[in-house]
N, C-alpha and C positions, 0 to 999 in steps of 0.2 A: 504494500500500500504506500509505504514510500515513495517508492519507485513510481509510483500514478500521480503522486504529486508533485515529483520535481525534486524529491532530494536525493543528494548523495551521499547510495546505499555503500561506495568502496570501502570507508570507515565501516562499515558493519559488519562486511564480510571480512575486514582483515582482523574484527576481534571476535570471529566463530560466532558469530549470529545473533547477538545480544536483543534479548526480543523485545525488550523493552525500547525501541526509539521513537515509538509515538505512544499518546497516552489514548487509554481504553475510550474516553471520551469522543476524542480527534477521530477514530477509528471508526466508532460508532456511527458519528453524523456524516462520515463520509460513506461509509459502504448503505447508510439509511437510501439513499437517492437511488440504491440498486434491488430495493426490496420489489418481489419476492425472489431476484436472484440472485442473494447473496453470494450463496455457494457457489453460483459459476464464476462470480465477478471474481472472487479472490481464486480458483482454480486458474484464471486468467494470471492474475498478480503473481501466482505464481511462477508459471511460464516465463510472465516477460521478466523476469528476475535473470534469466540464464539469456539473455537475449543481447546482442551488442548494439544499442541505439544509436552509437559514434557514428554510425555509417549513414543516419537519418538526418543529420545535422546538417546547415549549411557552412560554409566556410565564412 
């Protein structure tokens, strides 16, 4: 979910996944706008987690 908003997850991954970077709150009102599909929206978030967006960028 990070990642859907525009931060950078490379600090996260280089201290093994610290789950804590956004609060239950933040979390919450953001995946609300995907209700009833929670579960796929974060099976997504998942994904683009392993995904390289450098290449999407403009110069």
């Amino acid at each position: 979910m990070a990642t859907y908003i525009g931060r950078d997850i490379s600090k996260l991954k280089a201290k093994g996944g610290k789950w804590k970077y956004m609060s239950e709150a933040d979390m919450l009102s953001i995946a609300a706008k995907f209700s009833p599909y929670r579960s796929l929206f974060m099976w997504y978030m998942w994904r683009i987690c392993d995904v390289d967006i450098s290449v999407m960028q403009k110069d």
